[in-house]
Structures are given as C-alpha cells and as structure tokens.
C-alpha positions in Angstrom: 13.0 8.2 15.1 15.9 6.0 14.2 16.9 5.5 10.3 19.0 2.5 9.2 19.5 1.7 5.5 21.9 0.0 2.9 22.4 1.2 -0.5 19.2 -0.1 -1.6 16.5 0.1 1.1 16.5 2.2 3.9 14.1 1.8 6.9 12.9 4.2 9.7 11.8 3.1 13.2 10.0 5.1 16.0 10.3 5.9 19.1 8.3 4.7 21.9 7.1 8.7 22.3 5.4 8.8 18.9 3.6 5.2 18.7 2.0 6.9 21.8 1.1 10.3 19.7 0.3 7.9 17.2 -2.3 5.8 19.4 -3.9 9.2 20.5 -3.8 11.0 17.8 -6.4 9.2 15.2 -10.2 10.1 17.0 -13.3 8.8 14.9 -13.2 12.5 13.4 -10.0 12.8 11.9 -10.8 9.1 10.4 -13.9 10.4 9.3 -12.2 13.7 7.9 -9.2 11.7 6.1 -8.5 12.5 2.6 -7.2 9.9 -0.1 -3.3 9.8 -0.9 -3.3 8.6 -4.8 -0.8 9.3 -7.8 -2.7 10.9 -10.9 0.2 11.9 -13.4 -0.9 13.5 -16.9 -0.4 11.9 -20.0 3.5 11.7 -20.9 4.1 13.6 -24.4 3.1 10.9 -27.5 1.7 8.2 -24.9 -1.2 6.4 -26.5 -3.7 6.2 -23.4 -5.0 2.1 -23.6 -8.5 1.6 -25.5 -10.7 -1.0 -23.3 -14.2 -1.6 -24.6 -15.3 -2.9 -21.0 -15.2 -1.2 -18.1 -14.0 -3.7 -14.5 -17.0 -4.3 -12.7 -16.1 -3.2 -9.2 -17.9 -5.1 -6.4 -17.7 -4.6 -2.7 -15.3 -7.1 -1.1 -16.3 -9.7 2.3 -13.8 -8.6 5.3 -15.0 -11.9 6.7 -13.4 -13.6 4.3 -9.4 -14.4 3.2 -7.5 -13.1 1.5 -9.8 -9.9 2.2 -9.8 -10.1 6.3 -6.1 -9.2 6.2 -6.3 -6.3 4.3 -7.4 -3.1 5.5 -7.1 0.8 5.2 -4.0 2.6 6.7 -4.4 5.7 8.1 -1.5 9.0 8.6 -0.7 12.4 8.4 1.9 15.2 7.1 3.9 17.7 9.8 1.4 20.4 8.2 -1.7 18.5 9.9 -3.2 16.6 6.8 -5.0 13.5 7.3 -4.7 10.5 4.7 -5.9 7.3 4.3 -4.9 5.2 1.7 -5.0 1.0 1.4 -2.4 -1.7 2.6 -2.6 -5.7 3.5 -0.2 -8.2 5.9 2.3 -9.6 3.2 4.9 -12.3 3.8 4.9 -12.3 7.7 2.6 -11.9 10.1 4.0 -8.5 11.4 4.8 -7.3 8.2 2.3 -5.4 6.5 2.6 -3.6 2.4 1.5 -0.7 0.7 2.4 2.4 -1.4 5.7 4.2 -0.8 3.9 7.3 -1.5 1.7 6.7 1.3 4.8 6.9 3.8 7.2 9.2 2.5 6.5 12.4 0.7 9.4 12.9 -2.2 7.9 16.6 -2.7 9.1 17.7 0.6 11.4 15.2 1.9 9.9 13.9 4.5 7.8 10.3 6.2 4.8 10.6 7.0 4.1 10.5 10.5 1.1 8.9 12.6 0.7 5.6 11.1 -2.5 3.3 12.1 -3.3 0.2 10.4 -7.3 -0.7 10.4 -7.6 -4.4 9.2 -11.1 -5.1 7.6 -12.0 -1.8 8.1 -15.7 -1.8 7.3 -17.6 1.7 7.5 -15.8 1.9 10.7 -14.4 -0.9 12.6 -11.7 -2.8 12.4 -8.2 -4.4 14.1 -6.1 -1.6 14.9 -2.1 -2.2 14.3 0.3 0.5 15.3 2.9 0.8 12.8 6.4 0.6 14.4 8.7 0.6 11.5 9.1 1.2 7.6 11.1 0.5 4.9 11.4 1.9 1.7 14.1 1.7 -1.7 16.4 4.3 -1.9 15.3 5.0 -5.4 12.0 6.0 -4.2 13.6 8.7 -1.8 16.3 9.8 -4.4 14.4 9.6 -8.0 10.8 8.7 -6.9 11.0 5.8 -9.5 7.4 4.6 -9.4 9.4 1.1 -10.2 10.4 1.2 -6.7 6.4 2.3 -5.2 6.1 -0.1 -2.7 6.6 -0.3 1.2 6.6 -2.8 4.0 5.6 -1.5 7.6 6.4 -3.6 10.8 3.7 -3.9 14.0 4.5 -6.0 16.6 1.0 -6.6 17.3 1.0 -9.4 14.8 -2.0 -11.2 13.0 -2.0 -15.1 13.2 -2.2 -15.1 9.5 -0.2 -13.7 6.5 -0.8 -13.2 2.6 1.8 -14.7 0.7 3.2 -12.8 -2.4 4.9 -13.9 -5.5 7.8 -12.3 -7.7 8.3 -11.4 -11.7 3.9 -11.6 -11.9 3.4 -15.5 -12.9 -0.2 -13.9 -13.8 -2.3 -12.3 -16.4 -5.4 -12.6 -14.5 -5.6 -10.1 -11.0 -7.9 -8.8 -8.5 -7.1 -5.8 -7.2 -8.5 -4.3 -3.9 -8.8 -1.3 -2.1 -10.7 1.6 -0.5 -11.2 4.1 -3.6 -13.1 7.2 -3.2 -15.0 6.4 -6.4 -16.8 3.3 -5.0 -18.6 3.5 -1.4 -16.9 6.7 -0.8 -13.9 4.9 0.5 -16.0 3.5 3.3 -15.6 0.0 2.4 -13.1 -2.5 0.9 -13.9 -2.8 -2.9 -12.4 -5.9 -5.6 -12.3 -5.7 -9.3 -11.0 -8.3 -11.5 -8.6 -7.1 -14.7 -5.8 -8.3 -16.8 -2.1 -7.7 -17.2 -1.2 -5.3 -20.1 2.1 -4.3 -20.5 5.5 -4.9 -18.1 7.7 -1.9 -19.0 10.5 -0.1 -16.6 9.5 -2.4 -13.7 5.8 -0.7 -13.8 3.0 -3.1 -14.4 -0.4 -1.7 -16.4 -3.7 -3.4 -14.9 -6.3 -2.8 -17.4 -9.7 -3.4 -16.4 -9.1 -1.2 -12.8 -11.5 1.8 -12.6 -10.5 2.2 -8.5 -9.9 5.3 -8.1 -8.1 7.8 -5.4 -7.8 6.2 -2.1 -7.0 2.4 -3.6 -2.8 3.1 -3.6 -1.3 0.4 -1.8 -4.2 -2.3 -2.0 -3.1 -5.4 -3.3 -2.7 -7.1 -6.7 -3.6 -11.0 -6.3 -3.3 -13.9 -8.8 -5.2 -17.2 -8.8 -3.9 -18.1 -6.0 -4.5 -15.2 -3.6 -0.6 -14.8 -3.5 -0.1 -11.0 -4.1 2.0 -10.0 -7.0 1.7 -6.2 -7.6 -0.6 -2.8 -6.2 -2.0 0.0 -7.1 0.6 2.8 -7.5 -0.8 5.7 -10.0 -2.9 6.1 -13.0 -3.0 8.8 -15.8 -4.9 11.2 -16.3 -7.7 10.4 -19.3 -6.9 6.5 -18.5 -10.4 5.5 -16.3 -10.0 2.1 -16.6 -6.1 1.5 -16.1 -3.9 1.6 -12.6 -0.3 0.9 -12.6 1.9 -1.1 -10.5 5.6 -1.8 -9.5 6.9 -4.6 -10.8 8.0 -7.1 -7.8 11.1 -8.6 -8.2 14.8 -9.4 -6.7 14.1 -5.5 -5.6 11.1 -6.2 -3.4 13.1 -9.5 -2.1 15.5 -7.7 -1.1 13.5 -4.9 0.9 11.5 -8.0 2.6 14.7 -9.6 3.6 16.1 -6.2 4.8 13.0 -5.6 7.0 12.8 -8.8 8.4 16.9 -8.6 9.2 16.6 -5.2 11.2 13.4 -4.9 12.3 11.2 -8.0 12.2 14.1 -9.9 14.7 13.1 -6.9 17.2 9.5 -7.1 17.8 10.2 -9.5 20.8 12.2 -6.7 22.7 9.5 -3.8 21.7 6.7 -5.7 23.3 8.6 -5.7 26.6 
C-alpha cells in the first residue's frame, strides 16, 4: 500500500499482492454473508426531526438500463474479518468510480478498508466485476469525520466504456436516489426512489422523501438529467423518510482532479 496526499485529499494505492487477495478473497458466500455499512446517528440535542405526510415510493431499478447499468454494489472488509457491502456508481471517468467515505476508511479505528470489489448491475447475483486499485478521500474525513466531506472516488483500471457525469453546488430540487438498502429486496437488488431537496446546511444535503435504508450509502443522487449531484451518506435516527448527503462542490472538484492527477494517468502502466 502506497499513500500520497496534499492538504486536502489524500489517496491510497495497492499493491499488486493485495488486488490478488482481493480477487480471491470474495467467494459467492462471503457475498452472500456481507452485512450493510450505513451511518444511523441519533437525534442531535433540540433538532426538530422533518415532518413528511408521504412516504417515497421505492421501486426496483432496471440494471439494463442507464444511468442504472453503471451503478452497482461494492463489496469489502475490516482487518477483523467483517464483510460489507454498501453501494457505489462510475462518476466522471470511465475508471473512476464514487461512493461513501465511510465505506473505505473506518474513522473509529483508523484504518481503510481492505478487499475492495466493485459488482456493476449487480442483480441477485451477477454482475461486472472491477477490482478497485486506488482511493481517495478528504483529509477532513480522516481527521474530523466531517460528513461534509462523505464521499470517495475509487480507481479500476478495468474501465467501463461509459461514465455518469456529475454536477456541482445541486442545480436540483428534484432527485432519484439509488441503492442496495437492506429494507427493500433485502439488498439483493438495485432500488430508486424519487424525493426532493430540503435543506443545504454545513455542506450536508437533506433528501426528503428517501426511506432507503442500511446498505444504500454511497448510491447516487441524480437530477433531471441523470448527472449525479449528491448520495446517500447517514440518516437519524426517528427520521424514516429522510437521508443526507454531502454537498458537492469546489471540494469534490478538487478530489476528482487529484485522482485523476495521480492515479487515473497510471492505469496504462498497471495493466502491463
């Protein structure tokens, strides 16, 4: 493992020894066995939980079809042996793919996650496999775990021949979000629900109308235009029908533009 970083984003690479533990270590049992990674944080002191009347109709979603077929469930572990799976999507680039920064390094002890896999269009099984060669996260989510900063891009240099393009400062109050929550399907297949923006406040986004549940972190946040402009980060506790979201800004530019810099420019030379 090799770490490079800046005073904003930081990103790790691995060697070629543990993409091959990687490859080898996910068999159709621990996929099976995997547990969701998700943020439920109780209610601050004085927060007023958000009042919706209607609850988001979840619905499954077609891995045939764009923007879904690029979106998928990622797979990993902890050095204790714990399995996770949470969800994640090709954003910007064709080897570049986003999710959660929870989902690749654990603030409560320190430490990345390890054994990364990529399934795109998982479907009750199935899917592309994309070994994960790189990530990158903000340095405020390793020092303060500012949920602000809850977002991570991953590199595979097996790319797709098709990327999702995202879009900065949410030009949106419609959104569909996606994702593999434990609450719909049992996680087994890719789930959409349609909400609204509620509030923008320290660079976290509220989706109201979002009942997904443990196992959606990292699934995208679309607009109108399938262009993806948030995900699903945490939710509180007593709040069923709210997630929340970092905000994407000059931030997240600036951790796509760092990954692409050091990492992206490599792929060529991995493949070899």
């Amino acid at each position: 493992m090799e770490i490079l970083k800046n005073s904003e984003n930081e990103l790790v690479i691995f060697s070629k020894a543990e993409l091959k533990n990687s490859a080898e270590y996910w068999s159709e049992d621990r996929i099976k066995n995997a547990k969701p990674k998700d943020i439920v944080i109780n209610l601050p002191p004085n927060f007023k939980p958000s009042k919706i009347d209607t609850v988001g109709t979840v619905t499954r979603a077609d891995v045939t079809q764009y923007p879904f077929k690029l979106c998928g469930k990622l797979f990993f572990s902890d050095s204790n042996g714990n399995d996770y799976f949470a969800s994640a999507q090709f954003c910007g680039d064709n080897a570049i793919i986003l999710t959660a920064a929870h989902c690749v390094f654990d603030y409560e002890n320190g430490n990345y996650y390890e054994n990364f896999m990529f399934k795109e269009a998982y479907n009750n099984g199935g899917g592309n496999k994309h070994p994960i060669r790189a990530v990158c996260i903000k340095t405020d989510w390793r020092s303060k775990h500012n949920y602000g900063f809850d977002y991570s891009l991953m590199i595979t240099d097996s790319k797709e021949s098709q990327n999702l393009s995202y879009a900065l400062k949410f030009p949106t109050e419609k959104i569909m979000a996606i994702g593999y929550p434990s609450n719909y399907d049992n996680a087994k297949r890719m789930q959409k629900v349609d909400g609204t923006k509620g509030y923008i406040k320290n660079n976290i986004v509220q989706m109201l109308n979002n009942p997904m549940y443990k196992g959606c972190s990292g699934g995208a946040w679309f607009d109108e235009k399938n262009n993806i402009v948030g995900l699903n980060s945490f939710s509180y506790v007593g709040e069923d029908n709210t997630e929340y979201g970092p905000y994407f800004d000059d931030n997240f530019e600036s951790l796509f533009q760092f990954t692409k810099k050091y990492i992206y420019k490599e792929c060529s030379k991995w493949q070899k």
